[in-house]
N, CA, C and O atoms as a GROMACS GRO file, in nm:
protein
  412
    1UNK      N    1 -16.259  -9.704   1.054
    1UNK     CA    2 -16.369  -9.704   0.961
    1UNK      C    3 -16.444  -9.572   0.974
    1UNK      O    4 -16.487  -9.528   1.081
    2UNK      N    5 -16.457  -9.503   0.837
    2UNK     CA    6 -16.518  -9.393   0.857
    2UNK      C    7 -16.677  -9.437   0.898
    2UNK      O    8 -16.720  -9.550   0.878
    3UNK      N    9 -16.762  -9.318   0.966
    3UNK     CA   10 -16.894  -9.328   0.935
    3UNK      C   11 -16.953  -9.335   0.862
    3UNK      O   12 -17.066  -9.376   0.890
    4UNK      N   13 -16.923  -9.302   0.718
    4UNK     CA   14 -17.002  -9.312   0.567
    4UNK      C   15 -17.030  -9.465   0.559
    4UNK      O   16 -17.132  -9.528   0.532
    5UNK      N   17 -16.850  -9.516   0.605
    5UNK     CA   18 -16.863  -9.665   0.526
    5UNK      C   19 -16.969  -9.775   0.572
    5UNK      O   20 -17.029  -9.868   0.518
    6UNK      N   21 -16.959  -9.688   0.768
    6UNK     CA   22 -16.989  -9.807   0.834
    6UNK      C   23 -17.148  -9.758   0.805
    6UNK      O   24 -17.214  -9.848   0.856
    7UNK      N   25 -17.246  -9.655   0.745
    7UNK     CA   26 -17.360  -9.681   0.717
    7UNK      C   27 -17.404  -9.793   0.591
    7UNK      O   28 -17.486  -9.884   0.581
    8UNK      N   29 -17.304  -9.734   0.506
    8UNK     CA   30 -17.309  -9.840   0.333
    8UNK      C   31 -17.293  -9.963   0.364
    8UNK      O   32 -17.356 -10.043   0.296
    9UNK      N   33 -17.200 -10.022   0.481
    9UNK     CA   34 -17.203 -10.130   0.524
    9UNK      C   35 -17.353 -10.194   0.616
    9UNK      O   36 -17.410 -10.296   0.579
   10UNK      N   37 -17.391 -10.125   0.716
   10UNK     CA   38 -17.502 -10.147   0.745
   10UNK      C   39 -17.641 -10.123   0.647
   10UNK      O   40 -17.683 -10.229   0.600
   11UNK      N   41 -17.676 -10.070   0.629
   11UNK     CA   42 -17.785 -10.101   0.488
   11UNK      C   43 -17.797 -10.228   0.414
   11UNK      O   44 -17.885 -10.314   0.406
   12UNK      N   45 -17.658 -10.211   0.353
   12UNK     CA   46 -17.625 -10.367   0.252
   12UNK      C   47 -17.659 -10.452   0.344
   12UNK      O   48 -17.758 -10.510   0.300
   13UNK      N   49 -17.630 -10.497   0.458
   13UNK     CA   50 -17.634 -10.577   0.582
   13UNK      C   51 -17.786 -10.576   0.590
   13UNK      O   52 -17.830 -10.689   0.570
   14UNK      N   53 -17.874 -10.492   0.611
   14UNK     CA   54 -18.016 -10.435   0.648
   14UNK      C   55 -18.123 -10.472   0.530
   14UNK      O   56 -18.245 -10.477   0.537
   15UNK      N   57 -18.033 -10.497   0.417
   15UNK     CA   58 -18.068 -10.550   0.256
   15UNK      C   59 -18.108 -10.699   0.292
   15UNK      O   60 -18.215 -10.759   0.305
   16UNK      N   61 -18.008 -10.721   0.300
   16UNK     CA   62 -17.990 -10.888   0.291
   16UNK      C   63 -18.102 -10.957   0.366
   16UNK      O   64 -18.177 -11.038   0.311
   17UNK      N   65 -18.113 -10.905   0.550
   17UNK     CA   66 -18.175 -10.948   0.611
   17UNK      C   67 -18.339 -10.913   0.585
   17UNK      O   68 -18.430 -10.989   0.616
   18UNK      N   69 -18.353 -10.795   0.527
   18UNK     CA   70 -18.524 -10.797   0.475
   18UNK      C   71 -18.530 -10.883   0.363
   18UNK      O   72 -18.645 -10.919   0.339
   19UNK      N   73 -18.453 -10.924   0.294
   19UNK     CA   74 -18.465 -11.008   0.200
   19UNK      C   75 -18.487 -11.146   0.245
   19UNK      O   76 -18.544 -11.226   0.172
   20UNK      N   77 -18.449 -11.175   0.350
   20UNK     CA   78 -18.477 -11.272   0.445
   20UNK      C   79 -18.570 -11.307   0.515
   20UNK      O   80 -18.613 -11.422   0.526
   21UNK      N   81 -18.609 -11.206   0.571
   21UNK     CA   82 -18.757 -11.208   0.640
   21UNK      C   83 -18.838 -11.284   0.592
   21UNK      O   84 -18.830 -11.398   0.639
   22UNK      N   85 -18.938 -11.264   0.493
   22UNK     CA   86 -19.032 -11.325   0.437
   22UNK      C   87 -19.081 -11.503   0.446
   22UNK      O   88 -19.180 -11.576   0.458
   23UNK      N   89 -18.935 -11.505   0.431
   23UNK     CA   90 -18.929 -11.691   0.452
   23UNK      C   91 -18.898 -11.727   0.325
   23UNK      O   92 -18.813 -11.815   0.312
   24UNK      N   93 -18.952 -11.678   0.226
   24UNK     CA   94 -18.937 -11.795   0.092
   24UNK      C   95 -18.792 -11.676   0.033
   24UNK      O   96 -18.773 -11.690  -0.088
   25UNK      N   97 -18.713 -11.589   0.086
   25UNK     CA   98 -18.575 -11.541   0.033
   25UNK      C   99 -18.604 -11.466  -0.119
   25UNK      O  100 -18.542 -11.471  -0.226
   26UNK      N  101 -18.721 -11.398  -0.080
   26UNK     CA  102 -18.769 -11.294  -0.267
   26UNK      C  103 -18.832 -11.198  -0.171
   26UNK      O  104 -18.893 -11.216  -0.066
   27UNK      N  105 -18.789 -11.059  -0.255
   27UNK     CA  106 -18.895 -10.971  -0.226
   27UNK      C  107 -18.885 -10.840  -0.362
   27UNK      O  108 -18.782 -10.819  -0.424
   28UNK      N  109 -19.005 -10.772  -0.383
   28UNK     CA  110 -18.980 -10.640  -0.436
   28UNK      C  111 -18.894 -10.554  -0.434
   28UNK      O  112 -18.869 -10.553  -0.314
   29UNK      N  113 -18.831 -10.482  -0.478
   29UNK     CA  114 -18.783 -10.379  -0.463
   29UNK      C  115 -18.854 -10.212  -0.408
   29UNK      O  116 -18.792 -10.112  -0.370
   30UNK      N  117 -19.005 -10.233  -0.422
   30UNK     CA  118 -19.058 -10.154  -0.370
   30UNK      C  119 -19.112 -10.181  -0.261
   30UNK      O  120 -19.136 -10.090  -0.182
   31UNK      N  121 -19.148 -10.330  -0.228
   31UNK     CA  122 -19.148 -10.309  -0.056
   31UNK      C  123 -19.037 -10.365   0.006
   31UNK      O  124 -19.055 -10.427   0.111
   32UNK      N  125 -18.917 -10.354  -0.044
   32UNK     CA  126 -18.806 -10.354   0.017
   32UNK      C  127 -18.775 -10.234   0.103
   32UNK      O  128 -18.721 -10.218   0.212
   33UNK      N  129 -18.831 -10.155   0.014
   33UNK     CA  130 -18.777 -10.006   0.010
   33UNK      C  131 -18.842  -9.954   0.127
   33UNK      O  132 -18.790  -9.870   0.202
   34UNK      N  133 -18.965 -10.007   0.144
   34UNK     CA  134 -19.075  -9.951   0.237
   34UNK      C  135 -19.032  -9.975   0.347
   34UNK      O  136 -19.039  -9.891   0.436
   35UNK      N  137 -18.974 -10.101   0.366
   35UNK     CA  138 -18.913 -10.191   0.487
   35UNK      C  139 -18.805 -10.104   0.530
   35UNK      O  140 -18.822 -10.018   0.616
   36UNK      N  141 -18.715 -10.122   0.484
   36UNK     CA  142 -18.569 -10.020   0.479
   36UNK      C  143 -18.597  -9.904   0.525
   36UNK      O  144 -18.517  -9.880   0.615
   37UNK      N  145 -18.687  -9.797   0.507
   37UNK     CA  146 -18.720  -9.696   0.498
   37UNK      C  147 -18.824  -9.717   0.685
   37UNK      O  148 -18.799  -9.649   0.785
   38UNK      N  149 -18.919  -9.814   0.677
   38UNK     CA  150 -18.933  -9.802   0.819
   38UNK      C  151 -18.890  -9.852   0.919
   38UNK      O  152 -18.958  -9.864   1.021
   39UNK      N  153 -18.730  -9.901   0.904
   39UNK     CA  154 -18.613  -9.948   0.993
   39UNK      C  155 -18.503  -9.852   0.996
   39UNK      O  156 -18.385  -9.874   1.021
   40UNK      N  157 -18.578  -9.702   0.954
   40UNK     CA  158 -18.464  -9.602   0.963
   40UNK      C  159 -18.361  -9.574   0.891
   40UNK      O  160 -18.277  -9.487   0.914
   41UNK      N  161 -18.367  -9.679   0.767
   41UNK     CA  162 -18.243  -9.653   0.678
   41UNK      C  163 -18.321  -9.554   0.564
   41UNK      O  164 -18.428  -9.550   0.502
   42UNK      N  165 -18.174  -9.463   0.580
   42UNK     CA  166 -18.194  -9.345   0.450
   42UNK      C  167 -18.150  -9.381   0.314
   42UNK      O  168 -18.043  -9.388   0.253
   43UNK      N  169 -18.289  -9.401   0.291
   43UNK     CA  170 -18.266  -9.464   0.152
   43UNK      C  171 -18.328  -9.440   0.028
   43UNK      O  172 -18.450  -9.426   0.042
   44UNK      N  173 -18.297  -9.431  -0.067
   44UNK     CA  174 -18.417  -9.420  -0.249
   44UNK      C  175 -18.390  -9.522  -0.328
   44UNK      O  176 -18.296  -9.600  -0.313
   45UNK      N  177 -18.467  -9.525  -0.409
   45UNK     CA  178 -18.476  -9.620  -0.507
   45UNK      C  179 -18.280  -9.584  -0.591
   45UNK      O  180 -18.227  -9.692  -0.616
   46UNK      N  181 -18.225  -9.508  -0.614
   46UNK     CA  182 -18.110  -9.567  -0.645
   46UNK      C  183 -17.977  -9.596  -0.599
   46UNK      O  184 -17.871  -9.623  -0.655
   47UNK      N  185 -18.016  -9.580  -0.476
   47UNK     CA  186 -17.952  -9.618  -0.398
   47UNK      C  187 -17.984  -9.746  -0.339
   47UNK      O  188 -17.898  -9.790  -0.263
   48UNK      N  189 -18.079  -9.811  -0.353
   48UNK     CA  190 -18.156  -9.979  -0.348
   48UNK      C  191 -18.066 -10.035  -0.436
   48UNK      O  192 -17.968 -10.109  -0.426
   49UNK      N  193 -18.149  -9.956  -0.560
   49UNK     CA  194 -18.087 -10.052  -0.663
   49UNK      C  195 -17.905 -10.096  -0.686
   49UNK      O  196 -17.852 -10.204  -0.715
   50UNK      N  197 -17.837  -9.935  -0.656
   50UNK     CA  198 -17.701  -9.979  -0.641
   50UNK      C  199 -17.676 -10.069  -0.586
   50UNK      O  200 -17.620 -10.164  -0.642
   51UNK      N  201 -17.720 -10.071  -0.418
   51UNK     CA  202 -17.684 -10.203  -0.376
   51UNK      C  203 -17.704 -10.335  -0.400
   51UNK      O  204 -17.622 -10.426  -0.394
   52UNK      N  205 -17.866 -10.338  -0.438
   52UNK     CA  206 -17.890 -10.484  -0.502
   52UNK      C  207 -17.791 -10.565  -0.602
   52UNK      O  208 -17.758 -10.684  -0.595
   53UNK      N  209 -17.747 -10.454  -0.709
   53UNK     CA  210 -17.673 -10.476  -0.809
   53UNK      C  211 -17.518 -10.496  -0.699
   53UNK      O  212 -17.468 -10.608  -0.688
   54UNK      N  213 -17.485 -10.430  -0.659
   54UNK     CA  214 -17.350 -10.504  -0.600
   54UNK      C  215 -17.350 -10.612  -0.532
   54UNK      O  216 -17.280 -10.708  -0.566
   55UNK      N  217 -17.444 -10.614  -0.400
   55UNK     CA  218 -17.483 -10.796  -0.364
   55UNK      C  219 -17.518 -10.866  -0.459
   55UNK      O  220 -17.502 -10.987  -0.442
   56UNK      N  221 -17.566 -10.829  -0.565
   56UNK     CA  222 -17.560 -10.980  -0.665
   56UNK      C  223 -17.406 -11.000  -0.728
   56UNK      O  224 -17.359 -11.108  -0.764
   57UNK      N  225 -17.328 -10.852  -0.734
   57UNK     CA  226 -17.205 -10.916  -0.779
   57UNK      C  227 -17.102 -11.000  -0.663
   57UNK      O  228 -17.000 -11.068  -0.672
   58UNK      N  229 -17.157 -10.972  -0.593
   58UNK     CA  230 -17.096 -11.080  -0.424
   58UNK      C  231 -17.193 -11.198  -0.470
   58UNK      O  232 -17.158 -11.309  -0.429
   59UNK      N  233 -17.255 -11.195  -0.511
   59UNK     CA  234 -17.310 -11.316  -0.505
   59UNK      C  235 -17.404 -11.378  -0.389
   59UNK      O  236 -17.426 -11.498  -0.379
   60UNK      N  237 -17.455 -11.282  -0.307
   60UNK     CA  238 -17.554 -11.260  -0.185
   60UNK      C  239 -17.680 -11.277  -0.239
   60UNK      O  240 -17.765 -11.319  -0.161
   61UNK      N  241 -17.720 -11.252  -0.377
   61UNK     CA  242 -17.868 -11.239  -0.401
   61UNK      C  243 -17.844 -11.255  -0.569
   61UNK      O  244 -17.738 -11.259  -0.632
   62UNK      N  245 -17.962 -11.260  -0.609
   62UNK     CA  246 -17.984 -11.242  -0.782
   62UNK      C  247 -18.106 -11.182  -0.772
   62UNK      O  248 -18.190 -11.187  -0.682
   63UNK      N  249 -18.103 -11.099  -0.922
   63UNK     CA  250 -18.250 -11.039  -0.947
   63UNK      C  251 -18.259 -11.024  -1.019
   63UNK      O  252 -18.173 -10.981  -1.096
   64UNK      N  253 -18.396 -11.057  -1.048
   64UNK     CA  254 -18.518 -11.103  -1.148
   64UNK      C  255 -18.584 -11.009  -1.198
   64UNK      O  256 -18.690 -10.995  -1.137
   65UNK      N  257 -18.568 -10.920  -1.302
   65UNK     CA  258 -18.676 -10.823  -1.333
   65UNK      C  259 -18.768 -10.853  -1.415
   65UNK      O  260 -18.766 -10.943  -1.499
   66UNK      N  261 -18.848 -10.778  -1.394
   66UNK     CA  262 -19.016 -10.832  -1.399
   66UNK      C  263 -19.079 -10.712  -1.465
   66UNK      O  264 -19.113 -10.622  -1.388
   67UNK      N  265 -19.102 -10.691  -1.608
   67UNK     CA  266 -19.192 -10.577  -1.663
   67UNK      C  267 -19.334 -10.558  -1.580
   67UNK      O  268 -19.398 -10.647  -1.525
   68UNK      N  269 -19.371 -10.391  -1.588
   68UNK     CA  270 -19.443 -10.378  -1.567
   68UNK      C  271 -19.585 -10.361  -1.584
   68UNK      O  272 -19.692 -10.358  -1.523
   69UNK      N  273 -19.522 -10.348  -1.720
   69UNK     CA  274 -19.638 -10.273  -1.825
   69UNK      C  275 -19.657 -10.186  -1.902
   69UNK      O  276 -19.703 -10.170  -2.015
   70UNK      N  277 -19.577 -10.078  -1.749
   70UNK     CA  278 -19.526  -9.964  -1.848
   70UNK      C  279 -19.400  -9.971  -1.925
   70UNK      O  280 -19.303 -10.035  -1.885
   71UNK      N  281 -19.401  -9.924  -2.003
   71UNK     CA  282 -19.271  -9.924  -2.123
   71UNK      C  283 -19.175  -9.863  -2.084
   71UNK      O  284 -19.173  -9.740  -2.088
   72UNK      N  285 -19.044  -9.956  -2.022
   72UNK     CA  286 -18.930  -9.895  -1.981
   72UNK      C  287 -18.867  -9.888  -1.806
   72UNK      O  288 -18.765  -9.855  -1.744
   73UNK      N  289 -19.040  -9.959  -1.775
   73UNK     CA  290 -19.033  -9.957  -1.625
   73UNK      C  291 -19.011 -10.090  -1.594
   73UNK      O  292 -19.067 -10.154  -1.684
   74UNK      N  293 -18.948 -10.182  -1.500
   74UNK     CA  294 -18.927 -10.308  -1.445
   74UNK      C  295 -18.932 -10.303  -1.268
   74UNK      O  296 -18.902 -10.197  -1.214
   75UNK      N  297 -18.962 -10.394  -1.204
   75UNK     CA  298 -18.977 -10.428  -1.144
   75UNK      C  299 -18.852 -10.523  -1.085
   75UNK      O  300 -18.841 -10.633  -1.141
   76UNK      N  301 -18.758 -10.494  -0.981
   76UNK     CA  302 -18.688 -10.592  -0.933
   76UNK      C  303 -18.739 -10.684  -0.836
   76UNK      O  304 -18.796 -10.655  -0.732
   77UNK      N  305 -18.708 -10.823  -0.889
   77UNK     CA  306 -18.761 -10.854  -0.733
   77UNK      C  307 -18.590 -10.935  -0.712
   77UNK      O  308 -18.524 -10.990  -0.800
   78UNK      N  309 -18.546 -10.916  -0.538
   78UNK     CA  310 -18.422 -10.988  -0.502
   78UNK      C  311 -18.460 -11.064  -0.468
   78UNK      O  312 -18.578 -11.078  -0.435
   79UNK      N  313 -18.353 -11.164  -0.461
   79UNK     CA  314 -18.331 -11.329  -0.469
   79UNK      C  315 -18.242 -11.393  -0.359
   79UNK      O  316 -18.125 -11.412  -0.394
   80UNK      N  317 -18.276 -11.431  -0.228
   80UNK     CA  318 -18.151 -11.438  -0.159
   80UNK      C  319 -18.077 -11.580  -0.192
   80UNK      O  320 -18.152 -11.676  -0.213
   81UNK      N  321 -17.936 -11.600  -0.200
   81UNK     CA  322 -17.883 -11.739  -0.245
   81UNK      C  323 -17.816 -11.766  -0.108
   81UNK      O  324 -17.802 -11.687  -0.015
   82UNK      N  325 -17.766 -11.933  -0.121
   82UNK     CA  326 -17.699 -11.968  -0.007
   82UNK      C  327 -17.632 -11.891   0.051
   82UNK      O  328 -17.644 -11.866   0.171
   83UNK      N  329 -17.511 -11.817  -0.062
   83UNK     CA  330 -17.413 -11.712   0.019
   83UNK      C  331 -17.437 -11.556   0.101
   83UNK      O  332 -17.357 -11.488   0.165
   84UNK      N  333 -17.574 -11.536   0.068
   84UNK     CA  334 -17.634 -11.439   0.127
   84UNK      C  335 -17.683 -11.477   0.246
   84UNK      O  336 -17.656 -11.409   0.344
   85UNK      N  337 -17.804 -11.652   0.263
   85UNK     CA  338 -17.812 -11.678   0.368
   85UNK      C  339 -17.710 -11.710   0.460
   85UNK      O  340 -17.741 -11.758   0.569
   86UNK      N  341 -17.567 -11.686   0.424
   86UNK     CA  342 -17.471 -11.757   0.561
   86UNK      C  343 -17.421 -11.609   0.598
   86UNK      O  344 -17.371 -11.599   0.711
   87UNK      N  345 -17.427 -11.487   0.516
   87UNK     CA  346 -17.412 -11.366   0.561
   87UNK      C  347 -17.500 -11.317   0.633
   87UNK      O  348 -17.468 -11.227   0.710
   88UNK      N  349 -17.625 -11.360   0.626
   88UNK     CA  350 -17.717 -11.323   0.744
   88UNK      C  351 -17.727 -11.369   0.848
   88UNK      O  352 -17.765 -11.308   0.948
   89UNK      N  353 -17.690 -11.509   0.841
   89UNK     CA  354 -17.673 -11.565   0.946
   89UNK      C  355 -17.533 -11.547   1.072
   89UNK      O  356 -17.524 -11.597   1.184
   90UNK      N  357 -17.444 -11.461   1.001
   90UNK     CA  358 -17.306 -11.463   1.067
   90UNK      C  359 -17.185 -11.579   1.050
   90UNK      O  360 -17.091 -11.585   1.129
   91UNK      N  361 -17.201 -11.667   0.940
   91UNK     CA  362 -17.170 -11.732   0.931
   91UNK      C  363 -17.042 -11.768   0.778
   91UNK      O  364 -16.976 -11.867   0.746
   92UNK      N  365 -17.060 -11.639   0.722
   92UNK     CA  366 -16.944 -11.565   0.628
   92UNK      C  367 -16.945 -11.426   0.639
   92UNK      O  368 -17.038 -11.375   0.701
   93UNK      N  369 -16.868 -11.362   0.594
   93UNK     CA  370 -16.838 -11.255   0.629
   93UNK      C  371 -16.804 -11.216   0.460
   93UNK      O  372 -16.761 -11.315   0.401
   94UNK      N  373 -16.812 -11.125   0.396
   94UNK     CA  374 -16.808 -11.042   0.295
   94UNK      C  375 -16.748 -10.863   0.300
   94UNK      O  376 -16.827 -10.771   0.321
   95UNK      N  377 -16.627 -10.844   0.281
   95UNK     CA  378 -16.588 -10.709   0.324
   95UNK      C  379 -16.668 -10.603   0.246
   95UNK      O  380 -16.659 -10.621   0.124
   96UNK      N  381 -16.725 -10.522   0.273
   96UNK     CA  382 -16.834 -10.424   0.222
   96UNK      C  383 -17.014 -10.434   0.286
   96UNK      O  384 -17.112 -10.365   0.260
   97UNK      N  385 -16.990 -10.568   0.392
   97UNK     CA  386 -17.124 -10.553   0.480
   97UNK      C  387 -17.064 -10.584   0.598
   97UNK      O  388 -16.963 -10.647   0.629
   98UNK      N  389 -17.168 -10.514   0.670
   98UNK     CA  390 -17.137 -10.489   0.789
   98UNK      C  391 -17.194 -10.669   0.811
   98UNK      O  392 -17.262 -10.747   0.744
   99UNK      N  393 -17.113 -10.676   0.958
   99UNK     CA  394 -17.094 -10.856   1.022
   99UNK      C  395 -17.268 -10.798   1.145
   99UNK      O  396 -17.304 -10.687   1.184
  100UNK      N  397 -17.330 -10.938   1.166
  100UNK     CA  398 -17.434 -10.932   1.247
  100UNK      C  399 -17.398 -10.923   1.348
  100UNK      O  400 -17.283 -10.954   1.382
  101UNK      N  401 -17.481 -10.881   1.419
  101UNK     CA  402 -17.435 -10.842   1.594
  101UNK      C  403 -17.503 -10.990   1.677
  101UNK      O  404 -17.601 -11.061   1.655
  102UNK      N  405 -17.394 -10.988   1.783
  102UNK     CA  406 -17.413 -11.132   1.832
  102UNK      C  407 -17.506 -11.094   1.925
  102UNK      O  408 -17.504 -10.975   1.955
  103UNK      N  409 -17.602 -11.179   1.988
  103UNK     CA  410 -17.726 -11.165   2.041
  103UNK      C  411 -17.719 -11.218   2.178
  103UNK      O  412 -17.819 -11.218   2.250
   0.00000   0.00000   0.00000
């Protein structure tokens, strides 16, 4: 595994689980970002969003966009679903995220 992959893999991985945090499995996309960003992952808004959009095509999350006001601007917020919670948990595995580290 190159190093590129195994970062794209960890992030997506680093996704899921801030999406988790919270407790109720929703969060922004802008304090996702904040989160991500102060857990050391190098990250921007389209590079968020890429990923969001591919974990929802895994089927890890859905998202909800939410106008802002401004014209043209939205708001994501992610959605974690069962199959995201058993990827965080270690409990499926999905090739393109990195697997949790056993504790």
């Amino acid at each position: 595994m190159s190093v590129a992959t195994a970062i794209v893999e960890h992030r997506r991985l680093s996704v899921l689980m801030s999406v988790k945090q919270p407790g109720d499995g929703r969060i922004s996309d802008e304090i996702l970002l904040r989160v991500l960003r102060a857990d050391g992952c190098a990250i921007d808004y389209d590079m968020l969003r890429g990923d969001l959009y591919w974990l929802q095509q895994q089927g890890c999350l859905r998202i909800e966009k939410l106008p802002t006001g401004v014209v043209g601007e939205e708001v994501w917020v992610a959605v974690l679903t069962p199959i995201g919670v058993r990827v965080c948990d270690g409990l499926q595995h999905i090739n393109g995220i990195a697997r949790t580290m056993a504790k």
